[in-house]
C-alpha positions in Angstrom: -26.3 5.5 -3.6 -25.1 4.6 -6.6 -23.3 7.2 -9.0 -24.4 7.5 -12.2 -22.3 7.5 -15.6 -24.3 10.9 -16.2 -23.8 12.4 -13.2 -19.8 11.6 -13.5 -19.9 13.5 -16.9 -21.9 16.1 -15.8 -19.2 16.5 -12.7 -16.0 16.5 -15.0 -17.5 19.1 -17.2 -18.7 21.3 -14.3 -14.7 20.6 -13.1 -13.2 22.1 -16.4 -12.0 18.8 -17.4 -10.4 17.8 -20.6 -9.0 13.7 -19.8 -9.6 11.4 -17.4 -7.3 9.1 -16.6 -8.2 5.2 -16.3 -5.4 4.0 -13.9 -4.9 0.4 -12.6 -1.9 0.0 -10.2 0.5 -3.5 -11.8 2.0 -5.9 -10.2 5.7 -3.8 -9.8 3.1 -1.1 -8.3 3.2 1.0 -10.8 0.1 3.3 -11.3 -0.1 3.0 -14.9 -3.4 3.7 -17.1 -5.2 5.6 -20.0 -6.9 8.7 -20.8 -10.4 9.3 -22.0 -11.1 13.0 -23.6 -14.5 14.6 -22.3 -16.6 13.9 -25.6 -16.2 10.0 -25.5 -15.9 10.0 -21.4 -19.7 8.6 -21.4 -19.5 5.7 -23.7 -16.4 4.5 -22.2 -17.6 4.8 -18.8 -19.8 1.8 -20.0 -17.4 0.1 -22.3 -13.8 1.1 -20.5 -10.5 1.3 -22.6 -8.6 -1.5 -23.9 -5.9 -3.0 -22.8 -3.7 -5.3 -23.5 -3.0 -8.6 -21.5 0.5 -8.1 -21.1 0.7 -5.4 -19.1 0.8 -7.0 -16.2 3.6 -9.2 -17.1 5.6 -5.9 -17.3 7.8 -5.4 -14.3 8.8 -1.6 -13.3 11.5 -1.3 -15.8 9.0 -1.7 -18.4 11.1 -5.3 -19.0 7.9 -7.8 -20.1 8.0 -10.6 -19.0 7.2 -14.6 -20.5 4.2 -15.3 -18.0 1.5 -17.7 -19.9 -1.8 -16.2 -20.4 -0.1 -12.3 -20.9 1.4 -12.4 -24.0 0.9 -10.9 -27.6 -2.6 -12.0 -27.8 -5.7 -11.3 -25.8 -7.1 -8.1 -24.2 -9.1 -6.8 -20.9 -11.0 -3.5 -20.3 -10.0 -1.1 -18.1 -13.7 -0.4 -16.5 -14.3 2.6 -13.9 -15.3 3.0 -10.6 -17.7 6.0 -10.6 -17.1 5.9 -6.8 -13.2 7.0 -7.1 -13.9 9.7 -9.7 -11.5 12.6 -8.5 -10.2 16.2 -10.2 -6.1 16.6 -10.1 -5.5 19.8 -8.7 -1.9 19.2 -9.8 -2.9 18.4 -13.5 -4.7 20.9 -15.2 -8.1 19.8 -16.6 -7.3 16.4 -15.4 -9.5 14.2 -13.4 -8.9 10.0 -13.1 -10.6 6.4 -12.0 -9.8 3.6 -10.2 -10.4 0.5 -12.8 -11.4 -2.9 -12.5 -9.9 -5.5 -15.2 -12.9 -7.0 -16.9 -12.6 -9.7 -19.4 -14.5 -9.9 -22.9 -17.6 -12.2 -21.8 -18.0 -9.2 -18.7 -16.1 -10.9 -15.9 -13.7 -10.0 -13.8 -10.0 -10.8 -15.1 -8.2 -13.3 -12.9 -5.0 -11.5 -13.6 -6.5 -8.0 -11.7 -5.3 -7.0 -8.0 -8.4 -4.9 -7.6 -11.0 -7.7 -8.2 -8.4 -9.9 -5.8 -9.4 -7.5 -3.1 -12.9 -7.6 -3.9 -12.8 -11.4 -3.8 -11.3 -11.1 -0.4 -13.3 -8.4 1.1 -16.5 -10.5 -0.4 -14.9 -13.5 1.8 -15.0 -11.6 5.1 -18.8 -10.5 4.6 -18.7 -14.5 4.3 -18.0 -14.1 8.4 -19.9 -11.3 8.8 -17.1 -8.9 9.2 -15.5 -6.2 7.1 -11.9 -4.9 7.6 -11.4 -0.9 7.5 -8.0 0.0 6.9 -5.5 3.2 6.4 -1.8 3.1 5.1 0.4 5.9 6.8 2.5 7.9 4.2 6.6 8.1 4.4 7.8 10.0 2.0 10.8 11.8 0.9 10.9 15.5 -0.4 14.1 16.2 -3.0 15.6 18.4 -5.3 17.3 17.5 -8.1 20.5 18.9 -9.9 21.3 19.2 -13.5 23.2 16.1 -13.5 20.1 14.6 -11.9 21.3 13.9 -8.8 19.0 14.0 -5.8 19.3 15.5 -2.7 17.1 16.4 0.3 14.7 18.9 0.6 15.8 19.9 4.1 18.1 18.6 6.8 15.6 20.1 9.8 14.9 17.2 12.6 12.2 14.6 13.4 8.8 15.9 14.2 11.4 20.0 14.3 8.7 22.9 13.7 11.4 24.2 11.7 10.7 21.6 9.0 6.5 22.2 9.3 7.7 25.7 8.3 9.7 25.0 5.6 7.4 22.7 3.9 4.5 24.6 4.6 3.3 25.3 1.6 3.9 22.2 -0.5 1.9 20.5 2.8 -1.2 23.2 2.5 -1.5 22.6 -1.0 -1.1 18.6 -0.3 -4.1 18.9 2.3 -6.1 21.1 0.1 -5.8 18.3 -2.6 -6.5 15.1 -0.6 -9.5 16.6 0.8 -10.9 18.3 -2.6 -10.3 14.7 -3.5 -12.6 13.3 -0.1 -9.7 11.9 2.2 -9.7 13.3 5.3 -6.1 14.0 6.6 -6.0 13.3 10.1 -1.9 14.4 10.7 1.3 15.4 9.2 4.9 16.4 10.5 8.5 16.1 9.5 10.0 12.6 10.2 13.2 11.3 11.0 15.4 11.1 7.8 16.4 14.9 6.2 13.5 15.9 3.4 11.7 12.7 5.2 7.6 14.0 5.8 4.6 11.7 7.1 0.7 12.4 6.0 -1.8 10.4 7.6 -5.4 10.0 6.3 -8.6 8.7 7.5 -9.5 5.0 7.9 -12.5 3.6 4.8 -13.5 0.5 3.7 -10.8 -1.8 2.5 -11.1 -1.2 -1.0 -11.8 2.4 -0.8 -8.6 2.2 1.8 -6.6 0.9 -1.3 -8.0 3.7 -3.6 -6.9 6.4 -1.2 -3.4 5.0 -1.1 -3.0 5.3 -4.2 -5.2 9.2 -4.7 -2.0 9.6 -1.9 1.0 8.7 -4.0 0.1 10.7 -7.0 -0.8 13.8 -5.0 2.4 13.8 -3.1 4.1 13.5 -6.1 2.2 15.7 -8.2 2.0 18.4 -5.2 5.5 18.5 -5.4 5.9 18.9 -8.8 4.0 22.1 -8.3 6.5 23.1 -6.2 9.8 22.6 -8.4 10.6 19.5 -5.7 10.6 15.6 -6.3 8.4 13.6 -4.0 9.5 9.9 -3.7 7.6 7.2 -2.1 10.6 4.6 -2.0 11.4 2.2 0.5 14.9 3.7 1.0 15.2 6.8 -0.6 18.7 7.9 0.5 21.0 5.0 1.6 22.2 7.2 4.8 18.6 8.2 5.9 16.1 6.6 7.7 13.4 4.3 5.4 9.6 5.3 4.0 6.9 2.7 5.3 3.5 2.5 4.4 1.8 1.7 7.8 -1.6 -0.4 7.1 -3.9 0.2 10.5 -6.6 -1.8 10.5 -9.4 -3.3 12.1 -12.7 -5.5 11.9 -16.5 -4.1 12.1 -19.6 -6.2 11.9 -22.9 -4.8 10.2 -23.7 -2.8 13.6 -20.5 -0.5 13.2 -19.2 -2.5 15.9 -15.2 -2.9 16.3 -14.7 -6.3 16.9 -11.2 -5.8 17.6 -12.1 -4.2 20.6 -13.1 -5.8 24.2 -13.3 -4.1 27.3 -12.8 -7.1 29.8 -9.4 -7.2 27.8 -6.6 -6.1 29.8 -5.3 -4.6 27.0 -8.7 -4.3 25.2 -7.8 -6.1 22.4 -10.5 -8.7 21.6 -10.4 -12.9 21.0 -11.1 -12.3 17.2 -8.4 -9.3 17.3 -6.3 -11.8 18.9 -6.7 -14.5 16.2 -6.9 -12.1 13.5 -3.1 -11.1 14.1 -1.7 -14.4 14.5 -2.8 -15.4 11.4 -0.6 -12.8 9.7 2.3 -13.8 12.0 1.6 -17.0 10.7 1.4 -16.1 7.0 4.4 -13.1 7.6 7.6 -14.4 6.0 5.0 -15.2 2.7 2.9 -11.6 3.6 6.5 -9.5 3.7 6.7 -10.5 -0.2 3.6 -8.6 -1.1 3.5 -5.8 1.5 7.6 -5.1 0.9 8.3 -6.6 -2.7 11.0 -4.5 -4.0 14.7 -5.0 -3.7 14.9 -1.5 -2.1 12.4 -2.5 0.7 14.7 -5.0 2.6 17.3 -2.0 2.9 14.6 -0.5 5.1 13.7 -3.7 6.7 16.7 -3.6 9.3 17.3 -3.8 13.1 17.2 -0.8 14.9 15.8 1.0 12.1 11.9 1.3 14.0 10.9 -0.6 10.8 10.1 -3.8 12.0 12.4 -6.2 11.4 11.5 -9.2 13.3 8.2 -11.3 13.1 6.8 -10.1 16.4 4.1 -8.3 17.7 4.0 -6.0 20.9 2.1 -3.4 22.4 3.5 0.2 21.3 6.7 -2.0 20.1 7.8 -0.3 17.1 10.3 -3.2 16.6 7.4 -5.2 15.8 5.8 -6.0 12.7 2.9 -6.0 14.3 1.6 -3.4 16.8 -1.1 -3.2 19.1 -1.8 0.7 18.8 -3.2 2.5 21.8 -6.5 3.7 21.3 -7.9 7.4 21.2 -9.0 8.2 25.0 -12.1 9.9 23.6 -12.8 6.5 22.0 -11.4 3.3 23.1 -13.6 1.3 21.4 -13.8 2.8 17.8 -9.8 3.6 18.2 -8.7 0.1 18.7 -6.5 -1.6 15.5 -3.3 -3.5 14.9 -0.6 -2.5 12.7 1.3 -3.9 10.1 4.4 -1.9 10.5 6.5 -4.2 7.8 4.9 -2.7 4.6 5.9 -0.1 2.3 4.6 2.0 -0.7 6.3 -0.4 -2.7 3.8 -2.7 -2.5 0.4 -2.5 -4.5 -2.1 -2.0 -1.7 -5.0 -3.8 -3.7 -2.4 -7.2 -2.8 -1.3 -6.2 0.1 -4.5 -5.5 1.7 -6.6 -8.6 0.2 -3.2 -10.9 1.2 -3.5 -8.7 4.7 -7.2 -9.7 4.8 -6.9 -13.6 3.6 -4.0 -14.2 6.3 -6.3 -12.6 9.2 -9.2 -14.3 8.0 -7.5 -17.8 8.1 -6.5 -17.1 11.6 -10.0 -16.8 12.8 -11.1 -19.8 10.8 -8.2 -21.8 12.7 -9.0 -19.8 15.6 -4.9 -19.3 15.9 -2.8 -17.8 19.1 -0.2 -15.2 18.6 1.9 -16.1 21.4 3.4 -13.8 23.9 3.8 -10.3 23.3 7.4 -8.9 23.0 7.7 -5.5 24.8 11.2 -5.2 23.9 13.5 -4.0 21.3 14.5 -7.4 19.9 17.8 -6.3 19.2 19.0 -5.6 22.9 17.9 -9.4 23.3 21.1 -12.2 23.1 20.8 -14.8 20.4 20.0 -17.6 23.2 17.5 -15.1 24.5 15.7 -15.0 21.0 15.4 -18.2 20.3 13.9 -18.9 23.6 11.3 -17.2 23.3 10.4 -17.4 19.4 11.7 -14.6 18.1 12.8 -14.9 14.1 13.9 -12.7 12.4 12.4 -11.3 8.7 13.6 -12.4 5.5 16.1 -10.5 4.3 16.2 -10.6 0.9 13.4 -10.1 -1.8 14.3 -13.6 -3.4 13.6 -15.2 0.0 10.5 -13.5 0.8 9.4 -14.7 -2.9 10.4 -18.1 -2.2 7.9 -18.0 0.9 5.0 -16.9 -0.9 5.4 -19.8 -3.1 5.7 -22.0 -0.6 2.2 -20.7 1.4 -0.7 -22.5 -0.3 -3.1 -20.6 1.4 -2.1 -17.0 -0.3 -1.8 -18.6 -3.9 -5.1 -20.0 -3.8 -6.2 -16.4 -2.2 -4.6 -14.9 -5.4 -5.4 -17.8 -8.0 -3.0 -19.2 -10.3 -2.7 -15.9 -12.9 -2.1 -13.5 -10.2 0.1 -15.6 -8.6 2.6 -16.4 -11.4 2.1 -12.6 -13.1 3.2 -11.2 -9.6 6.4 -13.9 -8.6 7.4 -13.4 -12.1 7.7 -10.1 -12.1 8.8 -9.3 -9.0 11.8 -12.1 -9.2 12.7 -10.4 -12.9 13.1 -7.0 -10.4 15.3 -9.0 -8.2 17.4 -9.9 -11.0 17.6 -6.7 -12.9 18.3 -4.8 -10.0 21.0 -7.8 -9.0 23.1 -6.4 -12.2 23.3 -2.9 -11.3 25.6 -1.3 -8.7 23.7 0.0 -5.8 23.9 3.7 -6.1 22.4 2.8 -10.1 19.5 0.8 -7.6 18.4 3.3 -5.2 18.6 6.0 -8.2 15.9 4.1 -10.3 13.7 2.9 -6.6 13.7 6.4 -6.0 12.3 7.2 -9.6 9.9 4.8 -9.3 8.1 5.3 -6.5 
């Protein structure tokens, strides 16, 4: 049903609310955006905010950069989803929207990563299908010093109930948020790394998936503001503690709320389509990794041995692997069943990463790819010859060479189209640059602020 521009009025003043923020998530995945006091909230519901063009030529150190078609002149509207209408518990009289980037003549801009998804999700009805995906949480809880230095929350141990205690109440207040805001939080417990936390949340729709990443991000941060802490989100927070991912789970269901990934005359249950599916984002990885882990600070985390998948592989429980066959619920096998892109971070703006997620899946069932042979081994205990042998690469390593992939992959350009395409290398390759020129205590400082 759809929600009316009354109804989202009526709901923000029943809520107490003064603004509402009109966010949009830029190419350095920033979640950026205006605010709209209550009085005007109806008309711009219809007409959205200006904006100008530029903005996403800036980069995450509010450096602009020269991309053609963002410059001094022209401007979009920031336009709002009535569907992802929330309250911010954290923010007092605050509520905020998801936008789309529309262009003067009513279209959607070329240059927006939430009408890219849209594209993509409206070329999987094409097949029939529609992918339903959740991104998994890492995050990092800190205090900060005077001097603004940043240290961890706690030093308790991975999964330690000793750490559920101590966070207790930033993590009640974090579940009472998400689901006042709709999500439905499925688990959380203390990770690896010290101050190092992971909140999981129910599957949706792909674009409502990408909304709920980012109604994520801002509550963890915002919770912990609440709290006198500082939530980061970054790749590799600390540079002696273990890295934050951003899981994506997903799967394919056809019109009869059917998983198509699943198959029960499949040994290990995972269907042809399922099957075809992943090997298309093997095939499209190296390009992929740009989007999914495109900060400098993600290929810190992207290491051997670090459970973060570092090698272009998938496996069955392998958490080597960037992509993981996850075993299914026993109380239901065939709803359960979905891959996992393990090599992805909250780095990444999850309106790319899931619409480049969905193009490279899609072109493997159009080519009807094979993944190969699973690897049910930790890569790393494997000898170079041994490798090589049996097609094992490793990821890039580097931002710059993960860029240089994605401009190589004609199939994920024309997915983005040619003002996406350039926006996003351009300002991800300026990050590579800036961040180059700094030492790198200066670069996991500013990561850390960022995300």
């Amino acid at each position: 049903m759809q929600i009316t521009h009354e109804a989202i009025v009526q709901r923000a003043r029943d809520s107490g609310v003064r603004l509402v923020q009109f966010l949009y998530c830029d190419n350095g995945a920033i979640i950026r955006g205006k605010a709209s006091a209550l009085p005007g909230l109806g008309g711009r519901l219809s007409d959205g905010i200006g904006l100008t063009v530029a903005m996403m030529a800036m980069n995450s150190l509010d450096q602009l950069q020269p991309v053609e078609g963002m410059g001094a002149v022209g401007e979009i509207r920031l336009v709002p989803d009535p569907a992802s209408f929330v309250v911010l518990p954290y923010q007092p009289h605050t509520a905020a929207m998801m936008c789309d980037m529309i262009t003067g003549a009513r279209e959607p801009w070329a240059g927006c990563p939430r009408s890219f998804l849209k594209r993509m999700r409206a070329r999987a009805a094409a097949h029939d299908v529609q992918l339903r995906a959740a991104m998994e949480a890492e995050f990092s809880l800190a205090t900060r010093d005077a001097a603004g230095v940043y240290a961890p929350f706690d030093r308790t141990l991975c999964f330690a109930s000793t750490g559920m205690a101590m966070a207790g109440p930033f993590a009640s207040d974090l579940v009472a948020t998400l689901e006042s805001q709709g999500n439905i939080v499925e688990q959380y417990y203390p990770e690896l790394g010290h101050g190092q936390h992971e909140i999981t949340i129910r599957h949706q729709e792909v674009l409502r998936a990408a909304d709920n990443h980012l109604w994520l991000r801002e509550a963890i941060r915002g919770v912990a503001r609440t709290h006198g802490l500082v939530a980061s989100l970054a790749p590799k927070p600390f540079a002696d503690q273990a890295g934050n991912g951003a899981h994506i789970h997903f799967s394919l269901w056809d019109a009869n709320d059917r998983n198509l990934f699943y198959d029960s005359t499949a040994a290990d249950g995972l269907s042809l389509i399922g099957r075809q599916f992943m090997a298309g984002v093997l095939a499209h990885l190296p390009a992929l990794v740009a989007i999914t882990c495109p900060s400098v600070n993600s290929y810190y985390r992207l290491q051997p041995r670090a459970w973060s998948s570092a090698y272009a592989i998938w496996g069955h429980d392998n958490r080597e692997a960037a992509l993981r066959v996850a075993s299914p619920f026993w109380s239901d096998v065939a709803g359960s069943t979905n891959l996992e892109l393990k090599s992805a971070d909250s780095s990444c703006n999850p309106y790319l990463a899931l619409g480049a997620l969905l193009a490279a899946g899609l072109d493997g069932i159009e080519r009807e790819l094979d993944p190969g042979e699973s690897v049910e081994v930790d890569p790393a205990t494997l000898s170079d010859v041994e490798q090589l042998e049996r097609g094992i690469t490793r990821l890039l390593t580097t931002l710059d060479a993960a860029l240089d992939a994605l401009e190589a992959d004609a199939l994920l350009l024309d997915a983005l189209g040619p003002l996406l395409a350039r926006s996003f290398l351009s300002v991800r390759r300026s990050e590579a640059r800036a961040y180059a020129a700094m030492d790198e205590a200066t670069q996991f400082t500013e990561h850390f602020e960022k995300y």
